[in-house]
C-alpha positions as CSV (number, residue, x, y, z in Angstrom):
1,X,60.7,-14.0,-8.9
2,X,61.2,-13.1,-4.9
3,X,61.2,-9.9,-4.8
4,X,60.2,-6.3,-5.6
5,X,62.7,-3.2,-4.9
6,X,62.5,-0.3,-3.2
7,X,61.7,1.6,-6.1
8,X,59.3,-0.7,-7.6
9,X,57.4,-0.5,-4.3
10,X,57.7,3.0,-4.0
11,X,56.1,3.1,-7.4
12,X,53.5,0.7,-6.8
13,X,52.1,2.4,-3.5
14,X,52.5,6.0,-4.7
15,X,49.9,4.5,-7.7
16,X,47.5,3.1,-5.7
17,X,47.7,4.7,-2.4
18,X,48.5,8.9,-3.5
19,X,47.3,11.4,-5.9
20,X,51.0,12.0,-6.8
21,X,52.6,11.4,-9.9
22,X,53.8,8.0,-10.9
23,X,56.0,7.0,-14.0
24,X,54.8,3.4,-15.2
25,X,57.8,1.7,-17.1
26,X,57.0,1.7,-20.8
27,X,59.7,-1.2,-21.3
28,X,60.8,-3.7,-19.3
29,X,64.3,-5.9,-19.7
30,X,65.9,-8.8,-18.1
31,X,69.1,-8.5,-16.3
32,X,71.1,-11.3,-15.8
33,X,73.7,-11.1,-12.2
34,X,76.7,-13.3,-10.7
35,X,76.1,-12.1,-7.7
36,X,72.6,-10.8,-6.1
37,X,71.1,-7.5,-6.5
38,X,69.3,-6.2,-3.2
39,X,66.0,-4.5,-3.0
40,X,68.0,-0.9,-2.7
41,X,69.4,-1.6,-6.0
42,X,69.3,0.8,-9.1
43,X,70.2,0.1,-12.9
44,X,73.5,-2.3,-12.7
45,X,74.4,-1.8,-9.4
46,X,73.8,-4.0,-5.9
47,X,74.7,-6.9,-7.4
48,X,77.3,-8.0,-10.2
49,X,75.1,-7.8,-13.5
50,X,76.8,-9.7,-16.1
51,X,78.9,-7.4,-18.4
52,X,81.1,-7.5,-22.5
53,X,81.0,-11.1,-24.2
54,X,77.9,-10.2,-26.4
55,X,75.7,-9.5,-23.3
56,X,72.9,-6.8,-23.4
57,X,69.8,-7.0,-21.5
58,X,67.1,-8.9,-23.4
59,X,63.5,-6.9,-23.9
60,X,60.6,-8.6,-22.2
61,X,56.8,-8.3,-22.7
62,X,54.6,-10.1,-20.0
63,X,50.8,-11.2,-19.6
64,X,47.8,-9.9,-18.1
65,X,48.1,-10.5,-14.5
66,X,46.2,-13.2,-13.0
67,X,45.0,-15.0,-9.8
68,X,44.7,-14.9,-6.4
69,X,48.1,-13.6,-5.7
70,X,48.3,-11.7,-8.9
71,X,51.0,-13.7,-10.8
72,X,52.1,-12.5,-14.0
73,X,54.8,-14.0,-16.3
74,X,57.0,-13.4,-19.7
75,X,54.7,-13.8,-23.2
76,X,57.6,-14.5,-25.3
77,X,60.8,-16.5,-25.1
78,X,64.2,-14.3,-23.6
79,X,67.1,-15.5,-25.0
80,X,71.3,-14.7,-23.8
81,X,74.1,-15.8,-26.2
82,X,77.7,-15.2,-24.7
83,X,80.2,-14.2,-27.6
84,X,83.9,-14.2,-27.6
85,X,84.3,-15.0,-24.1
86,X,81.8,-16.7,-20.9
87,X,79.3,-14.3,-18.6
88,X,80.5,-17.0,-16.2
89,X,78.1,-18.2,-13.5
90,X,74.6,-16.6,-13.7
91,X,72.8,-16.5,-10.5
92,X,70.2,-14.2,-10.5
93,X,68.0,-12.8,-13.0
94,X,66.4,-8.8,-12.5
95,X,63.6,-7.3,-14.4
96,X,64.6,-3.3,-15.5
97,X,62.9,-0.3,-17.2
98,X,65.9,0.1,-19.4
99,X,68.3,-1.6,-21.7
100,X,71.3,-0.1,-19.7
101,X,71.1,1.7,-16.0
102,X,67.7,2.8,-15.6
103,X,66.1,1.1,-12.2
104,X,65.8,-2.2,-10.9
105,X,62.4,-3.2,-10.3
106,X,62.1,-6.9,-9.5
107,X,65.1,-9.4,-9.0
108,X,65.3,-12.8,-8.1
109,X,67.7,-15.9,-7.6
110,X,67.5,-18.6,-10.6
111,X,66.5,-22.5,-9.5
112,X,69.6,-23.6,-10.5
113,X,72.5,-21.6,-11.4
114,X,74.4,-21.6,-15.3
115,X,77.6,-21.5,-16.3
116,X,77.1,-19.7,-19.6
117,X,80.6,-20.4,-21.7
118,X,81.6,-18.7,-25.1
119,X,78.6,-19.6,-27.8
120,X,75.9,-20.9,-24.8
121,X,72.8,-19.8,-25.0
122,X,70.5,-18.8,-22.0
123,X,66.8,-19.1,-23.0
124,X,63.9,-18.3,-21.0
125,X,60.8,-20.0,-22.4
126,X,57.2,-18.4,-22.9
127,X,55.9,-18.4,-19.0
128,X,59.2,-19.0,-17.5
129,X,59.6,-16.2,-15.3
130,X,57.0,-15.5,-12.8
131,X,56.4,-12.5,-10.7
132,X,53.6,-12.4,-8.3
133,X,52.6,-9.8,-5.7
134,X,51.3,-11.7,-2.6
């Protein structure tokens, strides 16, 4: 995935580099967009996250982070099912800390777009989604 937000960074530095407070996400959810989210994006917004048809974001858990770079990726499949109508082209994918608003924390375009119509499915497979700090 290509690239951390604001927030995330924010988070990330105030953890390792203050003696302030920081929040660690408890739960973590993939977003999917039409259009791209930016790093000053929050929850839904900075980009067109897909919205109605069945969509929700999907609940992610990921593995131990390892490697020179410090790559981690997704430890179970993700799976999207549109219903009753498309969530047209998907673009972009985001990782959250909430099923609904909540902030943005890494987003990312896909390697090759989908057009998800009524009754496709989207599925991410076990170690699909990588996101490395570098």
């Amino acid at each position: 995935m290509a690239a951390l937000t604001d927030h995330a960074e924010n988070l990330l530095l105030n953890f390792l580099m203050t003696t302030g407070t920081a929040t660690r996400p408890t739960n973590w959810y993939v977003a999917l967009y039409t259009g791209a989210p930016n790093d000053a994006s929050t929850g839904s917004s900075g980009g067109t996250e897909v919205s109605g048809n069945g969509y929700s974001r999907q609940s992610a858990s990921w593995n131990a982070a390892s490697g020179a770079g410090g790559t981690t990726s997704n430890s179970g499949a993700i799976t999207f099912t549109a219903s009753g109508g498309s969530f047209g082209e998907v673009t972009h994918i985001g990782i959250t800390d909430a099923s609904s608003g909540g902030n943005l924390l890494w987003h990312g375009a896909m390697t090759t777009n989908k057009t998800i119509a009524d009754g496709d499915s989207l599925q991410f497979a076990v170690g699909a989604i990588d996101l490395t700090i570098a």
